[in-house]
FIPA-274079 format. One record per residue (C-alpha): x, y, z. Coordinates in steps of 0.05 Angstrom, whole numbers, padded with zeros to 5 digits, always signed. Example, Ala and Ser with C-alpha at 12.3 -4.5 7.8 and 13.67 -1.06 7.14 Angstrom:
2
+00246-00090+00156;+00273-00021+00143;
# end
This chain:
603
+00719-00119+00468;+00771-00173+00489;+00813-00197+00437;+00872-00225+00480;+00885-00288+00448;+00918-00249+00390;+01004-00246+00390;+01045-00186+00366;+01116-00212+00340;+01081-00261+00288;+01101-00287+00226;+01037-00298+00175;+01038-00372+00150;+00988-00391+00089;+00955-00461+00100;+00906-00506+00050;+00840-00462+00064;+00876-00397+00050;+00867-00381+00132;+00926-00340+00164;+00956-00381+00228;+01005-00343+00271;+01072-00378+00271;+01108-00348+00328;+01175-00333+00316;+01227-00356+00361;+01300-00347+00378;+01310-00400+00423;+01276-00458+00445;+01318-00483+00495;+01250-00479+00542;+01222-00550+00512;+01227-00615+00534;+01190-00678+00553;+01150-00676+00622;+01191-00727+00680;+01179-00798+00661;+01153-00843+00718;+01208-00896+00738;+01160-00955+00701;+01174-00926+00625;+01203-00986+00584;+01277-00970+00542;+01224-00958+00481;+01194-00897+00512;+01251-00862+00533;+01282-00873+00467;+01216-00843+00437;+01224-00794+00494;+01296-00779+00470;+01277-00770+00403;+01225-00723+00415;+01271-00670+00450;+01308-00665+00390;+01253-00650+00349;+01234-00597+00400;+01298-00563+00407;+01297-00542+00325;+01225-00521+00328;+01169-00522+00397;+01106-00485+00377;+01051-00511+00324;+00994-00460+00301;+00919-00487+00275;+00851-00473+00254;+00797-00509+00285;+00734-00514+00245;+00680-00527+00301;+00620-00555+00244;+00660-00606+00214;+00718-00615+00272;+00774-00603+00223;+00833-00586+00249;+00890-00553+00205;+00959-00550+00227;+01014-00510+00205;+01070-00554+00170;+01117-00565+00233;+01069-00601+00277;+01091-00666+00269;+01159-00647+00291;+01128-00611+00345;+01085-00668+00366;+01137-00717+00338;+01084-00755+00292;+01109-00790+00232;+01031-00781+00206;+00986-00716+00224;+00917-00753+00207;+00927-00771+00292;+00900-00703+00309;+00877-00678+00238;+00811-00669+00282;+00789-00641+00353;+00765-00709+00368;+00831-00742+00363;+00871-00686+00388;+00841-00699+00450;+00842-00767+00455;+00918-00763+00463;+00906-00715+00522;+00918-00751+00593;+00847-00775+00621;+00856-00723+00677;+00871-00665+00643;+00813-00681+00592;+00768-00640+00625;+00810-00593+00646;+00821-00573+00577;+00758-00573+00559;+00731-00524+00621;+00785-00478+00594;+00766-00476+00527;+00681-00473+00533;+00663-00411+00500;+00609-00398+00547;+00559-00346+00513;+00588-00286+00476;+00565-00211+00494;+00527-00168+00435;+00576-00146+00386;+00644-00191+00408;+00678-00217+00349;+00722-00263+00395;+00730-00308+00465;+00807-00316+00476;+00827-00381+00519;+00891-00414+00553;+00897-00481+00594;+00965-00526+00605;+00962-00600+00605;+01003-00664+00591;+00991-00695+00525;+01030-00767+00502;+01051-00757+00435;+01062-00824+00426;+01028-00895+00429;+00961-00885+00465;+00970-00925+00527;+01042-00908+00525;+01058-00868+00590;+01111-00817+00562;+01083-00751+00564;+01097-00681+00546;+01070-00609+00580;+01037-00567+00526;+01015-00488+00535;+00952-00475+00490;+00923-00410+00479;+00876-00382+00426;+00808-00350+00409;+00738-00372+00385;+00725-00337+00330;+00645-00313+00326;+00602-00311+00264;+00552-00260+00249;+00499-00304+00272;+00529-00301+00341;+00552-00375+00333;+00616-00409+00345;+00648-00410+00277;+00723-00432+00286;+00776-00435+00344;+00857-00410+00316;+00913-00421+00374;+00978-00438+00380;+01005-00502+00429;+01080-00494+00449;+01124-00551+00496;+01137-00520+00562;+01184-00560+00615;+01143-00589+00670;+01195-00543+00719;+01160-00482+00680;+01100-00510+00696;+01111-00526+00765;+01143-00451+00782;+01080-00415+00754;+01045-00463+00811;+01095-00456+00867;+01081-00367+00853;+01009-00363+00837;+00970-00427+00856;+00956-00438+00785;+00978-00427+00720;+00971-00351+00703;+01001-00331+00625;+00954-00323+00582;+00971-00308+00504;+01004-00236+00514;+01048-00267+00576;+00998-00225+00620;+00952-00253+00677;+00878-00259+00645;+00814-00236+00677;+00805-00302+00712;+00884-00296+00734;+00889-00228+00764;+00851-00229+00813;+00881-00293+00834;+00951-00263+00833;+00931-00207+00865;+00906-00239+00924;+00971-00285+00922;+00997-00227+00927;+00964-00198+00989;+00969-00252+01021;+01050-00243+01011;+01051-00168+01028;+01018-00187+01105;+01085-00226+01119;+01138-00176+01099;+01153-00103+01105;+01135-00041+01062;+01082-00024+00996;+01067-00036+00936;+01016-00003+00898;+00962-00027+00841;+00955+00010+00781;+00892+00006+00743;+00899+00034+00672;+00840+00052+00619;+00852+00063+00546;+00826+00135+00540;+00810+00136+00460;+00781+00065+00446;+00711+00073+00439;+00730+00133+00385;+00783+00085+00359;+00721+00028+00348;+00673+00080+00321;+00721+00106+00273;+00755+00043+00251;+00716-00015+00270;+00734-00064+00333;+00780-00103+00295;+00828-00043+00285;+00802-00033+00363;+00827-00103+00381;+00903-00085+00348;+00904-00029+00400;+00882-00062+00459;+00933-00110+00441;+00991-00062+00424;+00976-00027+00492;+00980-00086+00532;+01060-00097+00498;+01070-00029+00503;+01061-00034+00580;+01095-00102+00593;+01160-00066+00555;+01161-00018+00624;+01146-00078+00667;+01205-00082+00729;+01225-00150+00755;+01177-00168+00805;+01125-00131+00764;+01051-00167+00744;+01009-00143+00684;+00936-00172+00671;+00875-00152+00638;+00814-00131+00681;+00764-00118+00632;+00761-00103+00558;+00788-00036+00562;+00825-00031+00616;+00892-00067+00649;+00915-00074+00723;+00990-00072+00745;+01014-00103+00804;+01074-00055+00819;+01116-00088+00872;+01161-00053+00923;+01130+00015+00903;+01093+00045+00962;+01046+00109+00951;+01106+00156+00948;+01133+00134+00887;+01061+00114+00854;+01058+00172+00809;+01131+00155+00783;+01110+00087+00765;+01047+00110+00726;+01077+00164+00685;+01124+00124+00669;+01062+00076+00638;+01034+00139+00607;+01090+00170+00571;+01110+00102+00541;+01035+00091+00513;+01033+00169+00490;+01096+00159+00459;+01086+00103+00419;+01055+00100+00347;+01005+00043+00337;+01021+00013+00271;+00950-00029+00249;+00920-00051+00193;+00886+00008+00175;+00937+00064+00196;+00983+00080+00254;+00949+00109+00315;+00964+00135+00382;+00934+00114+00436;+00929+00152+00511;+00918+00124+00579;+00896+00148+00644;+00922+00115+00709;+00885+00104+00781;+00925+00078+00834;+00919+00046+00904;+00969+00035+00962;+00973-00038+00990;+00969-00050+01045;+00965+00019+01064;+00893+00031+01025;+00864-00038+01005;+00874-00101+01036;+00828-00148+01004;+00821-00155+00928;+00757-00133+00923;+00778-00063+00952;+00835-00065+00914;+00796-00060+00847;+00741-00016+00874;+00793+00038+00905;+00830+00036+00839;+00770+00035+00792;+00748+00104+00832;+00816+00142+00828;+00818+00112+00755;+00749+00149+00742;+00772+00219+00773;+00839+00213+00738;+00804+00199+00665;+00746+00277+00689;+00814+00310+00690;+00846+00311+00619;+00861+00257+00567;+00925+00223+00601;+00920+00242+00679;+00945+00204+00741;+00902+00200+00808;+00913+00159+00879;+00870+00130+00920;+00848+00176+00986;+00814+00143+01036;+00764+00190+01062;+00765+00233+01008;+00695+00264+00973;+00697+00207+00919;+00688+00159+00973;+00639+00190+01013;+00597+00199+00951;+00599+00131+00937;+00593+00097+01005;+00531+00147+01006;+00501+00112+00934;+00518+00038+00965;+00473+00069+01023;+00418+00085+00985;+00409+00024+00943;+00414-00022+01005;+00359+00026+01028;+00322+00012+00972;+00320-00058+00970;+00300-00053+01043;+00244-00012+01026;+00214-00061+00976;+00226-00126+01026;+00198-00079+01082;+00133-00057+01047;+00159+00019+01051;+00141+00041+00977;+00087+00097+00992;+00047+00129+00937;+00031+00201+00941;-00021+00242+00880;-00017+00297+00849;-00080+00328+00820;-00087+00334+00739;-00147+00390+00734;-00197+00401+00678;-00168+00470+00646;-00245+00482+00637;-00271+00465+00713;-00208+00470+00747;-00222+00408+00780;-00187+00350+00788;-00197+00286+00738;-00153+00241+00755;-00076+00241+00794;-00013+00222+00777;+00022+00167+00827;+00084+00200+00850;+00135+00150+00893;+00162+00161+00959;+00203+00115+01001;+00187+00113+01067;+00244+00116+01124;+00244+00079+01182;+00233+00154+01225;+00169+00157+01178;+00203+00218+01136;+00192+00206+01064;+00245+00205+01003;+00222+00240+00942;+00242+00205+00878;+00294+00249+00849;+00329+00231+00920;+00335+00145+00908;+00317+00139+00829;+00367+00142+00793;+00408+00106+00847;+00362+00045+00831;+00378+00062+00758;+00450+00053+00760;+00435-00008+00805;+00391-00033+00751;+00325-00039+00806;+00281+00004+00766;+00239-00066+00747;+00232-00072+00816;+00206-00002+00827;+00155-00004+00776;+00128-00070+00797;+00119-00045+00868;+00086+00029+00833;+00048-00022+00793;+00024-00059+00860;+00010+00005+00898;-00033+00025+00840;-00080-00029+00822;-00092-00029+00896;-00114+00037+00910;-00163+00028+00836;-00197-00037+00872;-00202+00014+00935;-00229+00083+00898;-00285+00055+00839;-00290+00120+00811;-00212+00140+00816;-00172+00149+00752;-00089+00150+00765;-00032+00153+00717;+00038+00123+00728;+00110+00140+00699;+00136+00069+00673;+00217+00066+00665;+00255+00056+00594;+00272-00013+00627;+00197-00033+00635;+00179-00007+00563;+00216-00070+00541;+00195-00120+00591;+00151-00177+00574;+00150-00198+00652;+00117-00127+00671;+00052-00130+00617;+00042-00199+00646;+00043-00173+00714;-00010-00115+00687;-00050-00169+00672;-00052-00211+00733;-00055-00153+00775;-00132-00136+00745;-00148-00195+00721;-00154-00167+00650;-00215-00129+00692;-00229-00069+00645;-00258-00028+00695;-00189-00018+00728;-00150-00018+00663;-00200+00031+00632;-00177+00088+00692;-00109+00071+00678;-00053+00117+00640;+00008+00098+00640;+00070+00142+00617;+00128+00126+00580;+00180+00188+00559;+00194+00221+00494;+00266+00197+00502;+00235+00130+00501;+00205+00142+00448;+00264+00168+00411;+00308+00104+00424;+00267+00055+00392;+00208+00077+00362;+00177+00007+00339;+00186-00019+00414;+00150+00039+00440;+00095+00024+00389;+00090-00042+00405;+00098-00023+00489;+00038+00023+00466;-00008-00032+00431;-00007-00076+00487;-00031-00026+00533;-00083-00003+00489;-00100-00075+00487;-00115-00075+00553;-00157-00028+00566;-00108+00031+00583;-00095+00093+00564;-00027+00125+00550;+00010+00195+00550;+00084+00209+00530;+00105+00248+00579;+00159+00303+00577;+00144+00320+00507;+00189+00366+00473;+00247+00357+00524;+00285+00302+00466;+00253+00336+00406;+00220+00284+00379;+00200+00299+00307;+00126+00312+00296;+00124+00257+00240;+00136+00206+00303;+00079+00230+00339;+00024+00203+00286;+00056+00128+00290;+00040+00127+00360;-00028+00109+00380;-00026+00149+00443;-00082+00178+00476;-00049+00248+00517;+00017+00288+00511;+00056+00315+00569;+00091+00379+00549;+00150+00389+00581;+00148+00440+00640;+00211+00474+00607;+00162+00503+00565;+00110+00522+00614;+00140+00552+00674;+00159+00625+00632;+00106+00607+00587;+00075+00689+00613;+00138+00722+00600;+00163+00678+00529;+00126+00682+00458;+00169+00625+00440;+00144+00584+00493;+00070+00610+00478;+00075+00585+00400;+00106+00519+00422;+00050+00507+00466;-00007+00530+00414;+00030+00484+00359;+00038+00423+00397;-00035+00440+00419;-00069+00440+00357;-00016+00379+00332;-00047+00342+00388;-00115+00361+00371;-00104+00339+00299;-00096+00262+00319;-00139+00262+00367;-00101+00272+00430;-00105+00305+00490;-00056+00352+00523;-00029+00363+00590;+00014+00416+00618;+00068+00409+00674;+00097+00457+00729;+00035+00497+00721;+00051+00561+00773;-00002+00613+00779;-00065+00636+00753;-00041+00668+00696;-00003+00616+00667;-00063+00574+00668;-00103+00627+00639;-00058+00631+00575;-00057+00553+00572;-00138+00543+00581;-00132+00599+00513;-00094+00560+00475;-00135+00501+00489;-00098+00451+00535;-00139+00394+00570;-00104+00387+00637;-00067+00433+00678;-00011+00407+00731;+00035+00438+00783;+00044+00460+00852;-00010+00515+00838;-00069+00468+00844;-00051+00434+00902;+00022+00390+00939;+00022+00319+00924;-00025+00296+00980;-00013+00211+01006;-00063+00159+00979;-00089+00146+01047;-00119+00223+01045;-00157+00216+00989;-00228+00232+00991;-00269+00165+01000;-00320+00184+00955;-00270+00173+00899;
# end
């Protein structure tokens, strides 16, 4: 959770509506003064102009509260000296404040400060934006450079409640430096380069380290404890930390040195003139300080760990984008090791292979859906009475271009962590309906993911695919997992209702792998249960096993439902699970997948 826009080093000011504003406290302010008048400013103006600097030089920061429903804003009690108004009412709303805001900086103001949309959960959007402001007449053309940085402030309905930031003077030279170094302006509320920044320094930066001799190295640093801190404390108290860290780091910051924040838990360093040799130096250095260092917060002092991953430039990474990625991999080794750990970048090392190997496979995959290359292959489900099959389950393959096929274990949960299991289960879905229209008197069942359980787009898809034609839906199971099941019961009992609605039938598969309380099982209007082949594949050799089996049977048979058991291996396992009264048998024993092109055409 980002809460950047919050400043360590406050003082606490009380204003009307009992609201805290931070009112930074200063020791010099030296820094302010009115932006370069153009040569056309009348003797008035400067004298204004004059006047203002005064002002500034005893006190150059003003802190407020923006109410966004009634466009309020409150001020703490030195901004008219800071905006050298005689009377506050001028900006005593958003409105007004920026109507004194030069016409072509108006929307560059607003740009920086749209909230955009919040993720679940975040209590806060920090922003930051420079522009030139005319404190005086409206069409007057003396002007000032303000620094503005702050946070929207997010209600329990998810809305926009209130903005608080503070808007300091800068010098237009201060202005113009940032420029000349980064191509824009870079500080952000904890004098570190934002999300939006750092990557723009960095490849300022790259762009530098082409021309001129020797490394530097990037440091990417993740707060080990913070998701323990949240849990324990609340992400307020989690906020504080991230906050402290980020000053704890910038304390053992060189000359030369650039800190930003790359995501909500984690900070990059840009360490300059510090080539792979002296990398681990530079990161211990980071550690120990953050180890070392109490956290005082508002609920108690805590301590905080980091881990470090670090890259080589130009030696390892030479475009931003491989800057991040190489760091965010040493980063995730260093953090398997112990709670503070240090690791570098290796080019050619197993963690890369690994990875260039799961890049492989999800390009594959997409391929394989553009390319038609989804195959389906079936594996039998026999009566435990006949032994013959009923129906088949729809196992996937993907298809190479050699014609070799990929079992599932082999490219699923790739497409999981690449968030394509939609797109599998659409294409299953495809495959399926198709080979129904084909066989008239075939019955199949299909594994849907925990993705599709919850997707609105899929159901509809069911539909169009048979037309709402019962007899295809009617020789139709479809399977969702216990663990399913177990993450949000009422969404797998609605999932369940609208298949039953249409004319399917449907199993939870994998049944007693998550341990799903029997007292679940009667909500769910399920027709068949899956047990797990855990509990099958020693089921000759286990009593355990045997009384599970006989207890989830006769549970099953108690509402109704039929049973099925997996990894079914030899004749007397089968024999023991036709005794205790199972429906279906399935495993290797009754037969290898066999492809949907080999099927019988009687069926």
């Amino acid at each position: 959770m980002d809460n950047s826009g919050k400043n360590l080093g406050l003082a606490r000011l009380e204003i009307a509506n009992d609201d805290e504003v931070s009112v930074p406290v200063r020791t010099s302010a030296n820094d302010a003064a009115v932006s370069r008048l153009s040569n056309e400013i009348d003797a008035n103006a400067i004298s204004k102009a004059t006047s203002l600097i005064g002002s500034l030089s005893a006190f150059d920061e003003s802190s407020y509260v923006w109410d966004l429903a009634t466009d309020t804003v409150q001020w703490s009690p030195n901004a008219a000296q800071v905006f050298g108004f005689d009377d506050i009412s001028h900006i005593a709303t958003g409105q007004g404040f920026e109507s004194r805001i030069v016409c072509e900086h108006q929307s560059r103001r607003r740009a920086a400060i749209a909230p955009g949309s919040a993720a679940p959960k975040v209590r806060s959007i920090p922003y930051f934006v420079q522009y030139r402001f005319r404190p005086g007449a409206l069409r007057g053309t003396a002007s000032i450079w303000l620094e503005e940085h702050g946070q929207w402030m997010i209600g329990e309905d998810g809305r926009l409640k209130k903005a608080r930031g503070t808007i300091r003077v800068v010098s237009e030279s201060f202005v113009a430096e940032q420029a000349a170094q980064f191509g824009c302006d870079l500080l952000d509320t904890m004098s570190q380069l934002n999300r939006t920044r750092l990557p723009q320094a960095l490849a300022a930066f790259l762009g530098r380290a082409e021309h001129r001799q020797g490394s530097s190295s990037f440091l990417m640093i993740g707060i080990n404890n913070i998701a323990a801190i949240n849990e324990a404390f609340g992400f307020e108290i989690g906020d504080e930390v991230l906050v402290a860290v980020g000053e704890i780091l910038k304390s053992k910051l060189r000359s030369g040195d650039l800190l930003g924040r790359y995501s909500s838990n984690k900070f990059g360093v840009i360490v300059n003139n510090c080539g792979s040799r002296t990398m681990r130096i530079a990161a211990e250095r980071f550690m120990k300080v953050v180890r070392d260092t109490p956290i005082s917060t508002s609920a108690c002092p805590i301590n905080a760990t980091i881990s470090v991953g670090g890259v080589a430039i130009p030696e390892s990474a030479t475009t931003v984008q491989q800057v991040f990625s190489r760091s965010l991999q040493a980063l995730e080794v260093a953090r398997s090791r112990r709670s503070d750990s240090f690791c570098a970048f290796e080019p050619g090392n197993k963690h890369e292979t690994i990875r260039n190997r799961r890049i492989t496979i999800a390009d594959d995959i997409l391929a394989a859906l553009d390319e038609d290359r989804m195959r389906l292959v079936l594996q039998p489900l026999v009566n435990a009475k006949t032994r013959k099959a009923d129906f088949y389950e729809c196992l996937l393959r993907m298809q190479k271009h050699d014609g070799t096929l990929l079992s599932a274990g082999e490219f699923i949960p790739f497409a999981e962590r690449y968030g394509l299991l939609k797109l599998i289960d659409r294409r299953t879905l495809e495959l399926a309906v198709a080979l129904l229209r084909k066989h008239p008197k075939l019955t199949l069942s299909l594994n849907v993911s925990g993705a599709t359980t919850t997707d609105q787009d899929w159901l509809n898809s069911l539909r169009a695919l048979t037309d709402n034609d019962r007899s295809l839906t009617r020789r139709l199971v479809l399977e969702i997992t216990e663990t399913n099941v177990i993450d949000d019961l009422d969404e797998a009992v609605a999932f369940v209702d609208s298949l039953r609605e249409l004319g399917c039938r449907v199993a939870i598969d994998d049944f007693g792998a998550g341990f799903t309380s029997f007292k679940n099982l009667k909500h769910l209007p399920v027709d068949m249960v899956k047990i797990d082949g855990a509990f099958v594949k020693n089921l000759a050799i286990d009593s355990s096993d045997q009384i599970f089996v006989r207890t989830m049977v006769e549970l099953a048979e108690s509402f109704g439902m039929e049973t099925v058991a997996e990894w079914v291996g030899d004749d007397e396992c089968a024999d023991i699970l036709t005794k205790a009264g199972i429906t279906y048998l399935q495993g290797f024993h009754f037969g290898q997948p066999i492809r949907a092109e080999e099927l019988p055409t009687d069926l």
